[in-house]
GUGUMAR-337270 format. One record per atom (N, C-alpha, C): atom name; residue number from 1; residue in three letters; chain; z negated, y negated, x. Coordinates in nm, 3 decimals. Layout:
% GUGUMAR-337270
(pt CA NUM ALA A (Z Y X)),
...
% end
This chain:
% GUGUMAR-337270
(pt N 1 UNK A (1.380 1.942 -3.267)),
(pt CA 1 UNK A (1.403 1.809 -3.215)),
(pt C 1 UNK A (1.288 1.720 -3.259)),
(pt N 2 UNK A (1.231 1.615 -3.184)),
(pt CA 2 UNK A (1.141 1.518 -3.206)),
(pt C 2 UNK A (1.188 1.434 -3.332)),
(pt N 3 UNK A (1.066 1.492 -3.394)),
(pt CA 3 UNK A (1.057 1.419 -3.545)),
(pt C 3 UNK A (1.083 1.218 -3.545)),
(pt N 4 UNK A (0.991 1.216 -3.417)),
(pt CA 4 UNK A (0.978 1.067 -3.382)),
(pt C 4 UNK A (1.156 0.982 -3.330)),
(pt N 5 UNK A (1.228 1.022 -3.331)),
(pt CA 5 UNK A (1.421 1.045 -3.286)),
(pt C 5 UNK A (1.441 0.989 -3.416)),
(pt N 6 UNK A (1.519 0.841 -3.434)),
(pt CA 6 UNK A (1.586 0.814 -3.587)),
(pt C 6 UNK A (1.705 0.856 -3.562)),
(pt N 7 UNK A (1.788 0.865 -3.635)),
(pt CA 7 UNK A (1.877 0.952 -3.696)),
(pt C 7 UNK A (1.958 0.952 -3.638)),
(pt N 8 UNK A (2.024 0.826 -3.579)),
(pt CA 8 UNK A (2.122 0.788 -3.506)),
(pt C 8 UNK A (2.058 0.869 -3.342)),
(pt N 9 UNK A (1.968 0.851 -3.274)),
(pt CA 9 UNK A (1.935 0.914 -3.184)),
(pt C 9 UNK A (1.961 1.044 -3.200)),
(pt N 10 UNK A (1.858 1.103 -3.266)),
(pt CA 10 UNK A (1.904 1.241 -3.305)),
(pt C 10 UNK A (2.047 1.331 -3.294)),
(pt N 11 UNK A (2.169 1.191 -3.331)),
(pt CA 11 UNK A (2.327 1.246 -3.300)),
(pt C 11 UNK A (2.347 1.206 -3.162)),
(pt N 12 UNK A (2.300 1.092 -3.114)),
(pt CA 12 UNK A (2.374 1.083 -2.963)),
(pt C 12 UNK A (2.342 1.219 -2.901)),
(pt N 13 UNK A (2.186 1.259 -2.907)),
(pt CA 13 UNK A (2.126 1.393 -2.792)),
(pt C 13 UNK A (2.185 1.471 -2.853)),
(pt N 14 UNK A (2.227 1.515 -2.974)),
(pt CA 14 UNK A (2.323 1.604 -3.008)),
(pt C 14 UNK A (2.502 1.612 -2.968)),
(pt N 15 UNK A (2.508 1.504 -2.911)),
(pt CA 15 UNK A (2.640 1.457 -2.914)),
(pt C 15 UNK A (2.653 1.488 -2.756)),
(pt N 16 UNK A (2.564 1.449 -2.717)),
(pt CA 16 UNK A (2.544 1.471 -2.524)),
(pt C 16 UNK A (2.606 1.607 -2.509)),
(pt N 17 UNK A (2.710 1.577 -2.383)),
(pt CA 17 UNK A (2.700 1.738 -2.324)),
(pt C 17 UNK A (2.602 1.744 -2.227)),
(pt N 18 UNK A (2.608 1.913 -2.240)),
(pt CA 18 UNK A (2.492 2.006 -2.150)),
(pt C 18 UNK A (2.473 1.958 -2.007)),
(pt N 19 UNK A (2.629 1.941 -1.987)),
(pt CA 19 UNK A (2.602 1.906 -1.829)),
(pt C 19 UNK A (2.562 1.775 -1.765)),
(pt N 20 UNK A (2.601 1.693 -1.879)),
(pt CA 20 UNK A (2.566 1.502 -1.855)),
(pt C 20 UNK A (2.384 1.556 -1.858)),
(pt N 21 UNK A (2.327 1.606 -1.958)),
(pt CA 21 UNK A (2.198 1.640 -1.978)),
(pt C 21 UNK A (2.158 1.648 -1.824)),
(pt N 22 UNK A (2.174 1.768 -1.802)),
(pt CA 22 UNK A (2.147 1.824 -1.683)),
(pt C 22 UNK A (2.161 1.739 -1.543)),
(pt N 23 UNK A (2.260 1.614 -1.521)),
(pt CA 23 UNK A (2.297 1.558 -1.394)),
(pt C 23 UNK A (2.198 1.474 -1.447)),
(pt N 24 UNK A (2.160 1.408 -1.527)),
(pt CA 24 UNK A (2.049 1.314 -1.579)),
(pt C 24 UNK A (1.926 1.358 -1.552)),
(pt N 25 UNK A (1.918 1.487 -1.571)),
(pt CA 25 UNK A (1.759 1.546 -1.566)),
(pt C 25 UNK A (1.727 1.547 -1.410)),
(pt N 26 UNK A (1.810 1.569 -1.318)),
(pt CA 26 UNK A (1.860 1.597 -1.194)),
(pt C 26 UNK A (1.791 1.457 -1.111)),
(pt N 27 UNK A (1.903 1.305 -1.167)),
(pt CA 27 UNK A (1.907 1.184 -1.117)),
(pt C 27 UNK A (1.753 1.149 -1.118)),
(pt N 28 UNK A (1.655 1.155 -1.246)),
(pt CA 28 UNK A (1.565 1.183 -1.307)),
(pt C 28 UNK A (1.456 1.226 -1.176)),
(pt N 29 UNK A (1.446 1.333 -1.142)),
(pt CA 29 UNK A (1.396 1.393 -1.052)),
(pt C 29 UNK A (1.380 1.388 -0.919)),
(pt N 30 UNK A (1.473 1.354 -0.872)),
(pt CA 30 UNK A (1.555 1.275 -0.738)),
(pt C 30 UNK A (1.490 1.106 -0.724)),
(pt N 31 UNK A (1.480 1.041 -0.779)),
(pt CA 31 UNK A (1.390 0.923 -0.844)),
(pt C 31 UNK A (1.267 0.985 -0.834)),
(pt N 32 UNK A (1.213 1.022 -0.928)),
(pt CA 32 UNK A (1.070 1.034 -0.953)),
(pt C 32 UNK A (0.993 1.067 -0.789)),
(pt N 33 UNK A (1.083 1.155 -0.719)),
(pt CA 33 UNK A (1.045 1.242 -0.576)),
(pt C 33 UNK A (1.040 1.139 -0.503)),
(pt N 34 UNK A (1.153 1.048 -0.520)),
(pt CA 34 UNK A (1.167 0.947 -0.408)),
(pt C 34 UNK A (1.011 0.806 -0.422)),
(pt N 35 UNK A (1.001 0.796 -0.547)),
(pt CA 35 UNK A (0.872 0.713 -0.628)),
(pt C 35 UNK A (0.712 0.777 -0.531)),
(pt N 36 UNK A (0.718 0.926 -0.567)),
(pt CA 36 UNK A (0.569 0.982 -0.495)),
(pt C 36 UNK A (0.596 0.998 -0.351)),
(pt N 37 UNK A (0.687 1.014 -0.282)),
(pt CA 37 UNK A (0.723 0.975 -0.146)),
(pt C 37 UNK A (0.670 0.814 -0.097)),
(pt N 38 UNK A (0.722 0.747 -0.194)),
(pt CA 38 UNK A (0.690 0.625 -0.130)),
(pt C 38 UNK A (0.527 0.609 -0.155)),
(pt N 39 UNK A (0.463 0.633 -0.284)),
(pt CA 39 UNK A (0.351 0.602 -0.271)),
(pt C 39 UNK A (0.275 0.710 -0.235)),
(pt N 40 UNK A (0.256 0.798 -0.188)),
(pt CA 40 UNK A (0.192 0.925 -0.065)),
(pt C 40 UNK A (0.210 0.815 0.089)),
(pt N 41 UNK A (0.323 0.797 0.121)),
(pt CA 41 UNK A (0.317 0.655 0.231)),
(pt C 41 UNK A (0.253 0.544 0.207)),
(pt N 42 UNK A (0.239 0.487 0.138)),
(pt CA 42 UNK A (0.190 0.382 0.101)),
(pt C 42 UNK A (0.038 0.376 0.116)),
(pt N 43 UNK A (-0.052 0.518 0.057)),
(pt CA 43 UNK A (-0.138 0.539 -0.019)),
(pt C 43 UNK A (-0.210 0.596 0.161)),
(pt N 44 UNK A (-0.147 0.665 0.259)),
(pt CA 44 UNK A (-0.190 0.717 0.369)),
(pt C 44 UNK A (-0.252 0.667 0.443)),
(pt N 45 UNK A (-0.389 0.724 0.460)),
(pt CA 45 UNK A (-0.556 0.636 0.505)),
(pt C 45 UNK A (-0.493 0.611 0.674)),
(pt N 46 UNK A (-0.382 0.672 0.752)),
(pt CA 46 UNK A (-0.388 0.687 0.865)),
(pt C 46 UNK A (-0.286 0.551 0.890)),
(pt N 47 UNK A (-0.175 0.523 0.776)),
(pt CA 47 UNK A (-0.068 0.391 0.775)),
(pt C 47 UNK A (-0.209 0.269 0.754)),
(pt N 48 UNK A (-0.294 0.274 0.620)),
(pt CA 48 UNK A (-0.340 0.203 0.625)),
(pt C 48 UNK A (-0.484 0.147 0.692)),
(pt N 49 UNK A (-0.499 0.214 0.802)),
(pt CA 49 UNK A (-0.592 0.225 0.906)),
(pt C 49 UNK A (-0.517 0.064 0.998)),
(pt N 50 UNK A (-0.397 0.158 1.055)),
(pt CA 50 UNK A (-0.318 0.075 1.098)),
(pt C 50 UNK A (-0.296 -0.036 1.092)),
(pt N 51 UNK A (-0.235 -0.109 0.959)),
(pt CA 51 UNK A (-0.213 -0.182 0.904)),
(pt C 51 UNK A (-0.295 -0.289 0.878)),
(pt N 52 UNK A (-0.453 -0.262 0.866)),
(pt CA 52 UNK A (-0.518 -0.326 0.870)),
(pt C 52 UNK A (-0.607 -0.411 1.015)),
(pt N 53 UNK A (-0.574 -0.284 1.097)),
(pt CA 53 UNK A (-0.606 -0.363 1.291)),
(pt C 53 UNK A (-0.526 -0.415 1.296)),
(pt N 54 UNK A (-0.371 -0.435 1.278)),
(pt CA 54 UNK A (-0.275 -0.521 1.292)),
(pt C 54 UNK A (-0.317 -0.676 1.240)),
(pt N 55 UNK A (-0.379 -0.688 1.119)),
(pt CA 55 UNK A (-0.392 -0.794 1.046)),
(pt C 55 UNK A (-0.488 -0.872 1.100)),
(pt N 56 UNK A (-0.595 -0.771 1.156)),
(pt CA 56 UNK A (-0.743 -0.861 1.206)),
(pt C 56 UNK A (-0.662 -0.833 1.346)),
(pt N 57 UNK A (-0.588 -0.812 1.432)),
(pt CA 57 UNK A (-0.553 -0.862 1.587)),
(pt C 57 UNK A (-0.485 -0.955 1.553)),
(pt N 58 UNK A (-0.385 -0.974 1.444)),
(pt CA 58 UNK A (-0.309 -1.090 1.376)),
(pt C 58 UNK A (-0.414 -1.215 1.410)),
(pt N 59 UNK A (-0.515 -1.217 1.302)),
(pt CA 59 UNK A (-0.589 -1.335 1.292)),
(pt C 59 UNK A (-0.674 -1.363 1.394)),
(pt N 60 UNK A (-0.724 -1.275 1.448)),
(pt CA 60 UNK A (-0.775 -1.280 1.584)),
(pt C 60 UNK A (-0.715 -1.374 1.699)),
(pt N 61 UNK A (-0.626 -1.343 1.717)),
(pt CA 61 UNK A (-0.514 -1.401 1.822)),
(pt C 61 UNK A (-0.475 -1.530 1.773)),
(pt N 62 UNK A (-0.530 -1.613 1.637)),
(pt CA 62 UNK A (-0.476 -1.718 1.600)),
(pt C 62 UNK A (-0.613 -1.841 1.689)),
(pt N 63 UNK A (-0.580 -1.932 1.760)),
(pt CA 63 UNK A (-0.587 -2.043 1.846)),
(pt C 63 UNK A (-0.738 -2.089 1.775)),
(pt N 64 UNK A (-0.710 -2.094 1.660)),
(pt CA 64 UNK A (-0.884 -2.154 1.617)),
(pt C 64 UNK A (-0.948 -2.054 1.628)),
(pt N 65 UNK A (-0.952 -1.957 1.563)),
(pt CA 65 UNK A (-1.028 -1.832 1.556)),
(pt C 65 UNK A (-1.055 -1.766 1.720)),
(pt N 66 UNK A (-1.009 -1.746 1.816)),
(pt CA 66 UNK A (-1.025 -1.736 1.940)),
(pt C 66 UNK A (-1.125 -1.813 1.976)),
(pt N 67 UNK A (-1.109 -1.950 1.928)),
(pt CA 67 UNK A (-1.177 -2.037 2.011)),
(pt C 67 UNK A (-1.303 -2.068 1.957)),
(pt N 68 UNK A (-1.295 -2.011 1.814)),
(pt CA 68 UNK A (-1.431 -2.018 1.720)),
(pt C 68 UNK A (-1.538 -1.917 1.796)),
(pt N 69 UNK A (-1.478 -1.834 1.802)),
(pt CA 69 UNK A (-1.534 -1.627 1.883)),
(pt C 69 UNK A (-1.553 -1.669 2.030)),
(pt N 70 UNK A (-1.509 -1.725 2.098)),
(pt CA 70 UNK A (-1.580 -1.746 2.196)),
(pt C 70 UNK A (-1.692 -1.882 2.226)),
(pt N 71 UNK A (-1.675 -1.949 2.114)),
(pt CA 71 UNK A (-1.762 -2.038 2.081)),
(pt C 71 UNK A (-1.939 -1.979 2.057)),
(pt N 72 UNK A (-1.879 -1.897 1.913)),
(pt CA 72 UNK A (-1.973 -1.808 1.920)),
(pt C 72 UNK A (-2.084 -1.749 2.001)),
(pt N 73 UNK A (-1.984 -1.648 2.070)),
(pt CA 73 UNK A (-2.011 -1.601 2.188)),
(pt C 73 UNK A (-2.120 -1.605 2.278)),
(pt N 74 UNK A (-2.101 -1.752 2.319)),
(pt CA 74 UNK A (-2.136 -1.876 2.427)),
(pt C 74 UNK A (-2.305 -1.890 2.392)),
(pt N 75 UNK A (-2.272 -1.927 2.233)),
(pt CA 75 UNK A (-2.399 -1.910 2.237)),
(pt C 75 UNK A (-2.487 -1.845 2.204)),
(pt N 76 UNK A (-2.416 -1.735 2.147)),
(pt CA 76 UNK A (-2.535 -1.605 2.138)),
(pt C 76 UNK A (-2.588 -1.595 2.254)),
(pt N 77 UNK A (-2.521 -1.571 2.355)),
(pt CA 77 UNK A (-2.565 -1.580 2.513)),
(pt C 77 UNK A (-2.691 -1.688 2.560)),
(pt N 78 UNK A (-2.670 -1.722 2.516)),
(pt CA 78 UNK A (-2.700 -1.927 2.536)),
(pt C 78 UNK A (-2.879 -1.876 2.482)),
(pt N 79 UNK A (-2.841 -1.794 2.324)),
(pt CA 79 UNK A (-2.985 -1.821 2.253)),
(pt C 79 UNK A (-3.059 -1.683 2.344)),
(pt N 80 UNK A (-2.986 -1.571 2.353)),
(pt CA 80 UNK A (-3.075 -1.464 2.428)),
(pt C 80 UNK A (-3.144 -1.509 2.505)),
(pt N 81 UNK A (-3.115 -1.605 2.642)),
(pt CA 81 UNK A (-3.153 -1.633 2.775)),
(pt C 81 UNK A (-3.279 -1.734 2.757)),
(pt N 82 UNK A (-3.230 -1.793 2.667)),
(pt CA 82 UNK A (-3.391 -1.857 2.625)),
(pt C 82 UNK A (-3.464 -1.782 2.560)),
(pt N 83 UNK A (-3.464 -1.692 2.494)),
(pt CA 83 UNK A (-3.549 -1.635 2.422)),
(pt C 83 UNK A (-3.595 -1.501 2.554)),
(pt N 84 UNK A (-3.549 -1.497 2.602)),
(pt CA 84 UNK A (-3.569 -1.369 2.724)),
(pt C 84 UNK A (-3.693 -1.497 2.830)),
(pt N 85 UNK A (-3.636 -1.574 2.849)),
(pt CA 85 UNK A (-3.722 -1.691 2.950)),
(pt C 85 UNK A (-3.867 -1.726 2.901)),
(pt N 86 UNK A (-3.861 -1.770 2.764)),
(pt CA 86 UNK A (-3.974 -1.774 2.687)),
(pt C 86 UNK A (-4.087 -1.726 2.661)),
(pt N 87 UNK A (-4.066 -1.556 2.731)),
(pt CA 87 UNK A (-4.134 -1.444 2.697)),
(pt C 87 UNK A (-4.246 -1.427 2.830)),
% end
């Protein structure tokens, strides 16, 4: 038994039955599985691929930003045609 266990510990795990042990070790496990499940999902380059075009079509689609990007746009256009004319 773990030296590091004070004394009183030492009697409860002694005091435990086998089978409480065992449905614990069980619950234990069942948890832990359900823990790397979630973060294997979480962690998945193909969810968070996703997740992230969602966010930039999110902000994209917001009324200033539209109107900033085609602002933009306008005049990138704007500066080519003079600089193409110039030549």
């Amino acid at each position: 038994m773990a030296s590091w266990l004070t004394a009183e510990a030492r009697t409860n795990v002694v005091d435990r039955d086998p089978e409480l042990i065992k449905l614990d070790i069980a619950a234990a496990r069942e948890q832990l599985a359900l823990t790397v499940d979630s973060l294997a999902e979480r962690a998945n380059p193909q969810r968070l691929t996703e997740d992230l075009k969602s966010a930039v079509l999110r902000f994209v689609k917001q009324p200033a930003v539209t109107a900033t990007l085609v602002g933009m746009g306008t005049l990138t256009v704007v500066i080519l045609i003079r600089g193409i004319r110039r030549r």
